[in-house]
GUBA-796356 format. One line per field, with one value per residue (C-alpha): residue number from 1; residue in three letters; x, y, z. Coordinates in nm, 4 decimals, m for minus. Layout:
nr: (NUM;...)
rest: (ala;...)
x: (X;...)
y: (Y;...)
z: (Z;...)
REM end
This chain:
nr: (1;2;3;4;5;6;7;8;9;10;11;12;13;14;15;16;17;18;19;20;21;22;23;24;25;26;27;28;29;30;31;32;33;34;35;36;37;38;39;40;41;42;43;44;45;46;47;48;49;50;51;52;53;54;55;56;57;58;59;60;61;62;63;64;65;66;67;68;69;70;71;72;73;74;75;76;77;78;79;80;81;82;83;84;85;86;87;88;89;90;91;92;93;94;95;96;97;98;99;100;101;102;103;104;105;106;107;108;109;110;111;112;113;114;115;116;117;118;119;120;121;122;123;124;125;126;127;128;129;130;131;132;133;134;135;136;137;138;139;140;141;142;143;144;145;146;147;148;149;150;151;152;153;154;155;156;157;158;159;160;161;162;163;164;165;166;167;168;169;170;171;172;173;174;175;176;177;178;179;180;181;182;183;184;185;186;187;188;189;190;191;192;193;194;195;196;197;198;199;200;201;202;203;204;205;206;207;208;209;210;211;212;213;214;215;216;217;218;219;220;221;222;223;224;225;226;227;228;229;230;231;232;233;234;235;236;237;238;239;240;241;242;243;244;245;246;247;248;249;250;251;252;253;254;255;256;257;258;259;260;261;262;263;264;265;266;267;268;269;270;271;272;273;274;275;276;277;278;279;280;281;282;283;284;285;286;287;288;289;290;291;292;293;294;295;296;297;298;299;300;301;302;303;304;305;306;307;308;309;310;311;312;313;314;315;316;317;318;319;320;321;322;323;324;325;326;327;328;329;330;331;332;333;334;335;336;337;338;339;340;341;342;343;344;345;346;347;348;349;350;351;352;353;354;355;356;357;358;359;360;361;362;363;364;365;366;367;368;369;370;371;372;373;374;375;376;377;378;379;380;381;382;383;384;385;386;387;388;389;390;391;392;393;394;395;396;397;398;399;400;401;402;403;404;405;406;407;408;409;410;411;412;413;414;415;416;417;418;419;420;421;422;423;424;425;426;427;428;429;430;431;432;433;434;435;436;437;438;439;440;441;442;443;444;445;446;447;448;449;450;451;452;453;454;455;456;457;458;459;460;461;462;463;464;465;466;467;468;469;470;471;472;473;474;475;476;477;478;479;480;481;482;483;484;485;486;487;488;489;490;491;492;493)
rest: (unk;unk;unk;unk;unk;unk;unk;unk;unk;unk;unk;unk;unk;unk;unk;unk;unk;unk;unk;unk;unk;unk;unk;unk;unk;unk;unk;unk;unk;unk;unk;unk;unk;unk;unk;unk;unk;unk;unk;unk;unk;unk;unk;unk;unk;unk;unk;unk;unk;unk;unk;unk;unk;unk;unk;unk;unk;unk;unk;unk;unk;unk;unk;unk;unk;unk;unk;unk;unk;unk;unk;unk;unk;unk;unk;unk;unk;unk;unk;unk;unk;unk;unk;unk;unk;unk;unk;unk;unk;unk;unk;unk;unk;unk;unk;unk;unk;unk;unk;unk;unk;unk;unk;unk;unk;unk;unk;unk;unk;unk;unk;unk;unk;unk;unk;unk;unk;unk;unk;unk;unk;unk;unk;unk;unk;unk;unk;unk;unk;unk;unk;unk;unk;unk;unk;unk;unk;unk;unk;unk;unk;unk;unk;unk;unk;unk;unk;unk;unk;unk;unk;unk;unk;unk;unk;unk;unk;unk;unk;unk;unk;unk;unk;unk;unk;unk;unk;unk;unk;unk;unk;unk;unk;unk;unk;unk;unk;unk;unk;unk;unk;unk;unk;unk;unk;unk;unk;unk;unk;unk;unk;unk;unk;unk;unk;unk;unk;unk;unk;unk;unk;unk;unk;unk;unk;unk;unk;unk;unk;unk;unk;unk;unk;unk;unk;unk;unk;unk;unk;unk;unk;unk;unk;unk;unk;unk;unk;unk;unk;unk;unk;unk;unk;unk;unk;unk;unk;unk;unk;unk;unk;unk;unk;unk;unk;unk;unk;unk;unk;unk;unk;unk;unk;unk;unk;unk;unk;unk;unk;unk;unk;unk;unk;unk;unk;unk;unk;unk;unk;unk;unk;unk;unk;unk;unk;unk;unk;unk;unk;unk;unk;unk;unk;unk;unk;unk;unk;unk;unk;unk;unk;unk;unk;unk;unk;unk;unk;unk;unk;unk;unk;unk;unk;unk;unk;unk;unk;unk;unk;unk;unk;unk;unk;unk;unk;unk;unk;unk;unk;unk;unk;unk;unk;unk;unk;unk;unk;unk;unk;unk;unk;unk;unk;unk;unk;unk;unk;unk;unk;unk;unk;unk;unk;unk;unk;unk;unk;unk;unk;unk;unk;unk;unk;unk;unk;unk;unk;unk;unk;unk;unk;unk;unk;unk;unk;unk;unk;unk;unk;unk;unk;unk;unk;unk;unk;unk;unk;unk;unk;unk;unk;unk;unk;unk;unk;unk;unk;unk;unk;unk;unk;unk;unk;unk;unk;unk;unk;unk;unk;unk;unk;unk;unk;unk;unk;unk;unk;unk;unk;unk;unk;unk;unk;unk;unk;unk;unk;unk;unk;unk;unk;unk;unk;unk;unk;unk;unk;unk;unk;unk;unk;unk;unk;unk;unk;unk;unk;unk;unk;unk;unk;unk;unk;unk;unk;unk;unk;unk;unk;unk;unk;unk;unk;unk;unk;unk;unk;unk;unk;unk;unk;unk;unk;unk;unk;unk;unk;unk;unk;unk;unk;unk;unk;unk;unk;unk;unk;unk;unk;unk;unk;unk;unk;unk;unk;unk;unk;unk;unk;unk;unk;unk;unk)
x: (m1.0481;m0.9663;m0.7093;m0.7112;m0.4083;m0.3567;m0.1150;0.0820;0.3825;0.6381;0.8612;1.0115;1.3703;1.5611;1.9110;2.1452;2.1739;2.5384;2.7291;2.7965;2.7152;3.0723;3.1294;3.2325;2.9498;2.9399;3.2034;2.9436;2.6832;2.8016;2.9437;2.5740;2.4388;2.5373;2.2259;2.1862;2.0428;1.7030;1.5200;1.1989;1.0848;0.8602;0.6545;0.4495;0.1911;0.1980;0.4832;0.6562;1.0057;0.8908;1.0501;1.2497;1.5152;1.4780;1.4926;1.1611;0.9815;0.6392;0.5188;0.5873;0.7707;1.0480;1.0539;1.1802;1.3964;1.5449;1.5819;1.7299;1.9917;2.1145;2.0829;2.1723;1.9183;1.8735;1.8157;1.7582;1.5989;1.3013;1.0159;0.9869;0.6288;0.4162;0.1366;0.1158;0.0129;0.2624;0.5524;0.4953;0.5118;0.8784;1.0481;0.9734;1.0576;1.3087;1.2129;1.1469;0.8200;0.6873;0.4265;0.2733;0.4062;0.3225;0.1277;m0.1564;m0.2792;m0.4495;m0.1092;m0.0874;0.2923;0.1461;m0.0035;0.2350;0.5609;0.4873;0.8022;1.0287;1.1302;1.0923;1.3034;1.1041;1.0477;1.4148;1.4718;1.2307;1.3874;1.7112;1.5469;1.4449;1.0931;0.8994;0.5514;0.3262;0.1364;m0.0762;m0.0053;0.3009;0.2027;m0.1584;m0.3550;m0.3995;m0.4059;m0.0590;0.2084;0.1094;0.3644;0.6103;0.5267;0.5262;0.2194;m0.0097;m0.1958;m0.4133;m0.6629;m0.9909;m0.9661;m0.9516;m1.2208;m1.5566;m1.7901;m2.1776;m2.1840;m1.9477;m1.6880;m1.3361;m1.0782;m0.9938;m1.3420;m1.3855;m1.1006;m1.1379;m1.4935;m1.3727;m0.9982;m1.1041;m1.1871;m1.3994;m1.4672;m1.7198;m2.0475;m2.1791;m1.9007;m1.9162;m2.2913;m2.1940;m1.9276;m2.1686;m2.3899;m2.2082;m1.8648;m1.7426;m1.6994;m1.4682;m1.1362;m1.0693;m1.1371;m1.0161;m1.1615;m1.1683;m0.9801;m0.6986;m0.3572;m0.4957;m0.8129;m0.7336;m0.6178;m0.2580;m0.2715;m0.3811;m0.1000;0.1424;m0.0129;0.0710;0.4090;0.5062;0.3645;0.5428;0.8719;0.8093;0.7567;1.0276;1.2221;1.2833;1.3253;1.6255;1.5551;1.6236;1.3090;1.1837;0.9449;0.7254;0.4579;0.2920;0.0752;m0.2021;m0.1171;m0.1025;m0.3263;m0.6832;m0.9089;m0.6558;m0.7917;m0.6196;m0.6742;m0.7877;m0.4352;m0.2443;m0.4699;m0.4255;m0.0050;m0.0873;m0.2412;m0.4281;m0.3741;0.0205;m0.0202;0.0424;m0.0976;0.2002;0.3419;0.3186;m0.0436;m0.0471;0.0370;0.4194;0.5189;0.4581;0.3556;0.1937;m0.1621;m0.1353;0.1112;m0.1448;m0.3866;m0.7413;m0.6626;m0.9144;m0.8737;m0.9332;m1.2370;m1.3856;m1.4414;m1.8042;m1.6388;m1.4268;m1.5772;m1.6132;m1.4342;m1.2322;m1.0036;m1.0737;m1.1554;m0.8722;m1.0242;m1.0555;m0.6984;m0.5791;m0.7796;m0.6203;m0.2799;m0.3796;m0.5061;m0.1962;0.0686;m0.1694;m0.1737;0.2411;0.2839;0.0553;0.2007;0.5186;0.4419;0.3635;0.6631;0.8009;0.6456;0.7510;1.1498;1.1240;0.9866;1.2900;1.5440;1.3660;1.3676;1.7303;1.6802;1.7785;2.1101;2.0784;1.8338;1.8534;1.5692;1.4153;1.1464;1.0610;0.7280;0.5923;0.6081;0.5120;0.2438;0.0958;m0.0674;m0.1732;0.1880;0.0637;m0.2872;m0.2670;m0.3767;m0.2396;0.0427;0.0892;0.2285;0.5748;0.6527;0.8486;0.6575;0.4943;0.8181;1.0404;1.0725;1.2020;1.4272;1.6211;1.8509;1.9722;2.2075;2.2707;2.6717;2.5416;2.5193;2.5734;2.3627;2.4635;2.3014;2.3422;2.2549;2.3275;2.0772;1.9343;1.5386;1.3058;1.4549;1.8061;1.6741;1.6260;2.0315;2.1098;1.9321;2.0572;2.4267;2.3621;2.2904;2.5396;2.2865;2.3341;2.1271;1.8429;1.8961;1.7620;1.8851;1.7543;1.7163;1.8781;2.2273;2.3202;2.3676;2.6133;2.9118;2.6843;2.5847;2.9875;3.0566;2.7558;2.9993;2.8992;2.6733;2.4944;2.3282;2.3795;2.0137;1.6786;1.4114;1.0542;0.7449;0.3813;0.0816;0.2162;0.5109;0.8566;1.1436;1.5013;1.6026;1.9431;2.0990;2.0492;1.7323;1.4058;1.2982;0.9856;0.8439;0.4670;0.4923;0.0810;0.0119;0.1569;0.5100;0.4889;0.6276;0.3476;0.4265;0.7510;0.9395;1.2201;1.3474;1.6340;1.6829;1.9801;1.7814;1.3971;1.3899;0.9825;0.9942;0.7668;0.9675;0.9505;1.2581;1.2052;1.1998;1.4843;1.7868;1.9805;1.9084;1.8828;2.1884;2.0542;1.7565;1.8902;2.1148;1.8035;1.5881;1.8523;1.9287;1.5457;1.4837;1.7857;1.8534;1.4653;1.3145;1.1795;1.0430;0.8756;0.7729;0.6794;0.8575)
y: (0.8858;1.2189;1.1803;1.3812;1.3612;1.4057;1.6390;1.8362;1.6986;1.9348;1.9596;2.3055;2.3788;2.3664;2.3400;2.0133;1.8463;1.8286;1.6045;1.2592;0.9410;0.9173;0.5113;0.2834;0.3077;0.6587;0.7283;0.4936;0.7322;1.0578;0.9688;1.0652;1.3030;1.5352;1.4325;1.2380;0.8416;0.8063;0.5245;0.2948;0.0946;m0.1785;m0.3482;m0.6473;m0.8014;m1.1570;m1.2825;m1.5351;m1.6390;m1.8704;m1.7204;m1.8925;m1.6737;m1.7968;m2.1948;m2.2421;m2.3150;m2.2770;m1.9059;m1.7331;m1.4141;m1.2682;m0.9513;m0.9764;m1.2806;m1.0462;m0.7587;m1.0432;m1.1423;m0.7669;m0.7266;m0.8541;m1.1466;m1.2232;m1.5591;m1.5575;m1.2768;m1.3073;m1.0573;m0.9668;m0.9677;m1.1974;m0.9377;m0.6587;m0.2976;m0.4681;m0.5619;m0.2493;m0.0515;m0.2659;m0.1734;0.1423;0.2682;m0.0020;m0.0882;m0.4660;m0.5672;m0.6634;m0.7316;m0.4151;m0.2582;m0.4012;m0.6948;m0.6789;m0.5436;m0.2761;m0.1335;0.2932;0.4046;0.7256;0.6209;0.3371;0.4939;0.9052;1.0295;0.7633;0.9381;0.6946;0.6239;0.8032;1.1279;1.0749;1.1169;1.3958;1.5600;1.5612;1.7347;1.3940;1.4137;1.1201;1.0039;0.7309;0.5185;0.2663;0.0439;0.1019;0.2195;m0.0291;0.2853;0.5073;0.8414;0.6714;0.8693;1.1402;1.4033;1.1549;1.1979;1.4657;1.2693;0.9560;0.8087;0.5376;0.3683;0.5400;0.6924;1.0539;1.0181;1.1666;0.9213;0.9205;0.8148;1.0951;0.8604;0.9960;0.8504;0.5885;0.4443;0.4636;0.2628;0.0051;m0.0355;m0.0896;m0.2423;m0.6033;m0.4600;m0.7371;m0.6598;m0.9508;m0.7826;m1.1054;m1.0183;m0.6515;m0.6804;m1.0034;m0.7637;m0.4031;m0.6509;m0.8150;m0.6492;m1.0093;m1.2262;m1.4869;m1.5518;m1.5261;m1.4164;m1.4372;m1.1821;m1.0487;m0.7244;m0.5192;m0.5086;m0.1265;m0.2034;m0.3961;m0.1355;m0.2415;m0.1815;0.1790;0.2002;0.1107;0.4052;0.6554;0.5332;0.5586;0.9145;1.0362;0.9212;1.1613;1.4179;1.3201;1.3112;1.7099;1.7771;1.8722;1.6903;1.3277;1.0990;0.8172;0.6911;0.3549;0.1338;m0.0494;m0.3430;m0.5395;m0.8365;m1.0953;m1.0566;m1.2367;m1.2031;m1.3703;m1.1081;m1.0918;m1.0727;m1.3774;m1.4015;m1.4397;m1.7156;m1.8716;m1.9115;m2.1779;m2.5424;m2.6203;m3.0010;m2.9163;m2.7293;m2.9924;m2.9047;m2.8880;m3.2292;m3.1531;m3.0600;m3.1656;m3.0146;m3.1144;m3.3837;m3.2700;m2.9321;m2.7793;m2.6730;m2.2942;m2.2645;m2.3645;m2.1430;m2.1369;m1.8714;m1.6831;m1.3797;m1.6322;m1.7957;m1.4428;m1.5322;m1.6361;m1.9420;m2.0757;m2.3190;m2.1731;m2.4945;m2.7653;m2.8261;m2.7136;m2.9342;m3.0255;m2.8740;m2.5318;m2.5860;m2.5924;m2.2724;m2.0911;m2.1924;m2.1423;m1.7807;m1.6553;m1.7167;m1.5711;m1.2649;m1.2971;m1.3060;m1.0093;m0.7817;m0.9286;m0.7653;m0.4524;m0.4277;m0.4982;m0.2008;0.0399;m0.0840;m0.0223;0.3144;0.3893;0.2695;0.4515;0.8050;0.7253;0.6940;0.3665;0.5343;0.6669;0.4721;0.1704;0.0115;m0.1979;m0.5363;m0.6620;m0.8208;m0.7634;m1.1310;m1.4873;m1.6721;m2.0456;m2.2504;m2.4780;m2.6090;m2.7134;m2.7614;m2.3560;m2.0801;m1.7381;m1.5957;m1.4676;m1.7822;m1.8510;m2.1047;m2.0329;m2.0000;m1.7102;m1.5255;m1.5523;m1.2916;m1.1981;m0.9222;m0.7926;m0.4437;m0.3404;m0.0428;0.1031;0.0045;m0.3746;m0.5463;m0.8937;m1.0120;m1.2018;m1.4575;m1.4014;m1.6548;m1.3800;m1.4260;m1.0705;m0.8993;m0.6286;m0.3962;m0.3981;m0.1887;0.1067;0.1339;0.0048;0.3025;0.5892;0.4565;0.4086;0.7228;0.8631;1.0261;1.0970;0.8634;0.9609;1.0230;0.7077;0.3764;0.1610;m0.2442;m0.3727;m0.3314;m0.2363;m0.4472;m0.2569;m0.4778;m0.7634;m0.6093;m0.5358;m0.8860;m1.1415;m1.4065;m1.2625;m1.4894;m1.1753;m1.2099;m1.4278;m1.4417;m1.2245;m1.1795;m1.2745;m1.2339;m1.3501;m1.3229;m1.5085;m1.7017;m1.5087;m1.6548;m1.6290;m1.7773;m1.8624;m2.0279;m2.3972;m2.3580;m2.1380;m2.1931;m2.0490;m2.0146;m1.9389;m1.6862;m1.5700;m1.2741;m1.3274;m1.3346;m1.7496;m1.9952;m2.2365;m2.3990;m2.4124;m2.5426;m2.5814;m2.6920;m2.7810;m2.6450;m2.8719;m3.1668;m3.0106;m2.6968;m2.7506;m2.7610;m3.0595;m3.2366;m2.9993;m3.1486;m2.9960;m3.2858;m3.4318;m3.5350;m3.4378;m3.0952;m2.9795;m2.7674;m2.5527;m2.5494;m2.3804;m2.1171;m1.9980;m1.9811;m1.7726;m1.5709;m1.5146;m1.3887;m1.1972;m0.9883;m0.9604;m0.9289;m0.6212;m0.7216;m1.0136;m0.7753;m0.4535;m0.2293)
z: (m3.3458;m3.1698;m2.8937;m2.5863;m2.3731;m2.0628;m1.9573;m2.2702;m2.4929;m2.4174;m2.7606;m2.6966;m2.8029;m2.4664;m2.6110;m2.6104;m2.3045;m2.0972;m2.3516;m2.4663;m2.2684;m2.0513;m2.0552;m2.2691;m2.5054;m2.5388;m2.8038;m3.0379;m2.9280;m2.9388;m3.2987;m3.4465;m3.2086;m2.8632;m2.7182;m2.4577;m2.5916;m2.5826;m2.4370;m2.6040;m2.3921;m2.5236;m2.2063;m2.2201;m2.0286;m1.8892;m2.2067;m2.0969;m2.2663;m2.4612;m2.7521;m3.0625;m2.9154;m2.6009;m2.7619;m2.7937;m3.1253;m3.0794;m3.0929;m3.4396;m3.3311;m3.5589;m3.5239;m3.1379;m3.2164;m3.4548;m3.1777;m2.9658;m3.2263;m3.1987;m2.8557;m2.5197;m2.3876;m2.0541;m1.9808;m1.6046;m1.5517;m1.3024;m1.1639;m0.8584;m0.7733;m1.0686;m1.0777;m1.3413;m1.0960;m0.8296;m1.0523;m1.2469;m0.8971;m0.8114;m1.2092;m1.2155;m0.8429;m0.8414;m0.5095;m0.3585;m0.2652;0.1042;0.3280;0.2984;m0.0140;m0.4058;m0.3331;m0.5850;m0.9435;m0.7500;m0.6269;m0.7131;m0.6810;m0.5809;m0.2521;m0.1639;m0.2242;m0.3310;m0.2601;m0.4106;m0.7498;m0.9952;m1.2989;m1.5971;m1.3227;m1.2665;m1.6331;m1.7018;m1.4120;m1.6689;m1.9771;m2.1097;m2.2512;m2.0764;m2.3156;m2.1407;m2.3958;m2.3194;m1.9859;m1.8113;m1.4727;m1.4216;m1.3449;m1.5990;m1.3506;m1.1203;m1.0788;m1.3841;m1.2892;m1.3752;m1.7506;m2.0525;m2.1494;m2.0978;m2.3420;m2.4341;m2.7270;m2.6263;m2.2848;m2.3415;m2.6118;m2.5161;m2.3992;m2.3407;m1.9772;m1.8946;m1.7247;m1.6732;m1.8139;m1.6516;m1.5625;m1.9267;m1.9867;m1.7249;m1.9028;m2.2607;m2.2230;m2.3119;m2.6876;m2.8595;m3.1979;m3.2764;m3.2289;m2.9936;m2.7614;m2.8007;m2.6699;m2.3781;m2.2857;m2.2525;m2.0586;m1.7969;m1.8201;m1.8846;m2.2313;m2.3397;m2.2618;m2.6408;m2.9913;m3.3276;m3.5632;m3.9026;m3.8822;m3.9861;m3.7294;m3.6668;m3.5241;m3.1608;m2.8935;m2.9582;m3.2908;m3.2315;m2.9550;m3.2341;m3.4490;m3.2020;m3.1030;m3.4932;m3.4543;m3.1410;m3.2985;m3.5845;m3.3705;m3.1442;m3.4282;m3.4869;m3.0859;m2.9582;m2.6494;m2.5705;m2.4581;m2.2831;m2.5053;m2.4114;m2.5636;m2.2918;m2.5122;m2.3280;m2.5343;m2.4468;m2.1174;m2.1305;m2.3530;m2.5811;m2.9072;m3.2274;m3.5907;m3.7373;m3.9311;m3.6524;m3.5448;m3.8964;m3.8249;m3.6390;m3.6954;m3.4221;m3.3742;m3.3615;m3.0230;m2.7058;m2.3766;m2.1253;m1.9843;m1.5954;m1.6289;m1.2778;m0.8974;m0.8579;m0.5709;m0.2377;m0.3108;m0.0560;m0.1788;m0.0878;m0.3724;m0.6345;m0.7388;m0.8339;m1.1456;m1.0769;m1.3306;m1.5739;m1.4691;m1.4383;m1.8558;m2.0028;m2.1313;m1.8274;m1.5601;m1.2219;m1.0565;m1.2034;m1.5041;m1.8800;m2.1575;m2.3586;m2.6710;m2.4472;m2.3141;m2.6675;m2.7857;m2.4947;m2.5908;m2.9445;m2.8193;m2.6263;m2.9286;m3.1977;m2.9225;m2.9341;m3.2770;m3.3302;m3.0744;m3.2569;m3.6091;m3.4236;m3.2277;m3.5844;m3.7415;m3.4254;m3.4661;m3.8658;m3.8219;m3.5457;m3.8153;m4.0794;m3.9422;m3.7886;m3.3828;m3.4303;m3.3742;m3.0757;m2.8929;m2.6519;m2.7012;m2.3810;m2.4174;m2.1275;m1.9800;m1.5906;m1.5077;m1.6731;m1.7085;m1.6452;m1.9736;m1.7478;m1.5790;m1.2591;m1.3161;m1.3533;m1.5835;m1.5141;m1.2917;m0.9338;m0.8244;m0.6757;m0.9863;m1.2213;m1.5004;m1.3361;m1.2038;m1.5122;m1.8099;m2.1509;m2.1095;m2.3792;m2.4022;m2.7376;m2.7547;m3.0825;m3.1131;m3.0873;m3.4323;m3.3063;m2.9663;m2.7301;m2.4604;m2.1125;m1.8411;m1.5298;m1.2720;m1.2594;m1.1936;m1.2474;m0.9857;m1.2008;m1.4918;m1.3048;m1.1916;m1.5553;m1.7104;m1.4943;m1.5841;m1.9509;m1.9528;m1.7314;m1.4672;m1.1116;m0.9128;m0.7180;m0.3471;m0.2106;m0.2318;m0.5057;m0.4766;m0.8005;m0.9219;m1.2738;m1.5581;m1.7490;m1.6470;m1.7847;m2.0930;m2.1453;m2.0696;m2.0552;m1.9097;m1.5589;m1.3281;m1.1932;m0.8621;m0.6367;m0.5695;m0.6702;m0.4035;m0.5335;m0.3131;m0.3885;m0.2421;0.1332;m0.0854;m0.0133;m0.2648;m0.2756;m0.6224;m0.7226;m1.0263;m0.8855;m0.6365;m0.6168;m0.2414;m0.1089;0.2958;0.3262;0.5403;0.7317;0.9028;1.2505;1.0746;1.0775;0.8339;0.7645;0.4259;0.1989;m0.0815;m0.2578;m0.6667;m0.8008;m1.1251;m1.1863;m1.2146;m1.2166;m1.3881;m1.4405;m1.0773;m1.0725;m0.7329;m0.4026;m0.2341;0.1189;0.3114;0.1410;0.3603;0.1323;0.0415;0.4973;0.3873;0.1303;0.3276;0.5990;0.4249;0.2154;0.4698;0.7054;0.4101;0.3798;0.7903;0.8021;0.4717;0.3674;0.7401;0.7182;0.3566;0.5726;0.8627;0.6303;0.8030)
REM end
């Protein structure tokens, strides 16, 4: 398949950049190299922690539990808005959302916020060259200039119905291979909400992503430039498609359906959803539950989708050790936000539970043989501040929302925030370490519906305590908290 990118891969000979990473971790860096580190950044879509690393033994994913166990893991570590173009948008400006500003998949960074300089712009700004493939931004033409190149499986391929880009994407991104679903899909733009087929690791989109990752580190390789290199996988977002193998890890009558398949205790009914991205599938009722045999497929669908994007990222990190990056790269997984297997009588995410707002997020630096666990409360908006310190940048001239986590990845002791500020959809958040309370907030600015868990006792949040007597205090510091340091996040102004 012929690949034509977008803007050119600039791999010129521009000279070392201005020295050695000046912190702690910079004498381990500039033992092998006077360049600057690079970054890989390895983003998923809609992975939730439910990792071995993460204490969890049902997905089969070694190759990131191995990452982990070299690496710093962050626990607590929430996004900000549980929607992929909107918590894309918050990352990678490093900006909160509000009222106004990231609210939906449809969010463009380039039309919301164009003059906020973003973190890869803010790094190709610094001689860093800055490569795009597959989904980082949601929109394949958002915020180009901030990128060397942007890539992805088929897009810039020439197509009969002489679509650009990234209609021709948006038609072809689902990427059945079984030739029923190939032809359900060319039909109705719609097909299952999962497959299992036949076919080799290269042949799903991610699988080609992987490819060209492996090849841009070759060429990255002989540059005398650092980079900010990223593989955005669609995995595992609906359709839940991966080769049949993957599927074959698992016995089926092992996998449980969740135990609070069911709306929690006094939840107010705005805060459960009607998952509609997922009923927009051939083979998902319009209203109502799912069968438990199709409850179990799903599940069965979404780890076979884990563990496959798992042997890629494996392939990606051997090739990095392989041509020697390894030692001086930090290497970045992280996922845009959860995702519900039916907790709550929900499938999907942009909800303000839990299961939708929480992520994996793991930094390894090279220096780090042994990981470590952290259980700091941090979010999205941090990894922004984190990378411009790692690698000893001025920030930009704006403010940024999040706070580095190099103290914390020095010393993963720290308790990090003191709270994270989540919005979705009309739920604003402020979570902390022992509660994640949420006001309904409409259009005229007024409170209508709220909530509060305790993660002491509830941490499947399956109790709102609101109307507890005995939780009035913490009621009323997180909601003043909420009106007075994230009013204008309430407002939009």
């Amino acid at each position: 398949m012929k690949h034509f990118i977008l803007t050119a891969l600039i791999l010129c000979l521009l000279g070392c950049s201005d020295g050695p990473l000046q912190t702690d971790f910079g004498s381990t860096l500039s033992e092998s190299t006077s360049k600057k580190p690079n970054i890989l950044l390895l983003y998923m879509d809609d992975l939730r922690p439910q990792l071995n690393s993460y204490g969890h033994q049902q997905i089969i994913s070694p190759n990131i539990d191995a990452l982990a166990n070299r690496s710093i893991q962050f626990t607590q570590a929430y996004s900000n808005v549980s929607v992929c173009g909107a918590s894309r948008a918050s990352m990678l400006t490093g900006m909160l959302p509000t009222k106004t500003r990231f609210i939906n998949y449809s969010t463009r960074v380039d039309i919301e916020t164009p003059n906020q300089v973003t973190f890869p712009r803010l790094l190709k700004d610094n001689g860093y060259t800055t490569i795009s493939n597959g989904k980082i931004y949601h929109h394949l033409d958002d915020r180009v200039s901030d990128w060397d190149e942007v890539w992805r499986p088929y897009a810039f391929d020439k197509n009969n119905e002489g679509l650009s880009p990234l209609d021709y994407w948006e038609s072809l991104w689902k990427d059945y291979q079984l030739t029923e679903n190939i032809e359900l899909y060319k039909a109705t733009n719609k097909g299952p909400a999962y497959e299992s087929a036949d076919v080799s690791d290269n042949t799903y989109i991610d699988g080609l992503l992987t490819h060209k990752v492996i090849k841009d580190l070759k060429r990255l390789k002989i540059s005398d430039k650092p980079f900010l290199l990223t593989a955005g996988f669609i995995a595992p977002h609906l359709p839940f498609n991966a080769p049949t193998k993957y599927w074959d890890m698992y016995d089926r009558k092992d996998i449980r359906q969740p135990n609070n398949n069911y709306v929690p205790i006094n939840a107010p009914k705005t805060s459960i959803s009607n998952w509609g991205e997922m009923r927009a599938y051939t083979d998902i009722p319009k209203q109502g539950g799912v069968s438990d045999e199709t409850a179990i497929s799903l599940i069965h669908g979404y780890y076979a989708t884990v563990s496959y994007v798992d042997a890629l990222i494996g392939l990606i990190m051997t090739a990095l050790t392989d041509l020697q990056l390894d030692k001086n790269t930090i290497v970045i997984l992280v996922s845009d936000h959860g995702y519900n297997l039916q907790e709550h009588a929900q499938w999907g995410k942009f909800t303000s539970y839990r299961t939708s707002t929480r992520v994996p997020l793991i930094i390894h630096l090279p220096e780090i043989t042994k990981g470590s666990k952290t259980d700091a409360l941090v979010d999205l908006t941090d990894i922004y501040p984190t990378v411009v310190e790692l690698l000893d940048l001025e920030l930009p001239g704006h403010k940024l929302a999040g706070e580095s986590l190099v103290p914390i990845l020095k010393n993963p002791s720290l308790g990090g925030k003191s709270h994270v500020f989540l919005k979705n959809g009309e739920g604003y958040t402020i979570q902390t370490q022992e509660y994640s309370y949420t006001e309904f907030i409409d259009g005229n600015n007024e409170t209508f519906a709220s909530m509060l868990y305790d993660h002491r006792t509830d941490g499947d949040e399956n109790i709102n305590v609101i109307n507890d007597a005995n939780y009035a205090d913490a009621v009323t510091k997180l909601s003043s908290l909420l009106h007075t340091e994230y009013a204008n996040n309430i407002t939009g102004r």
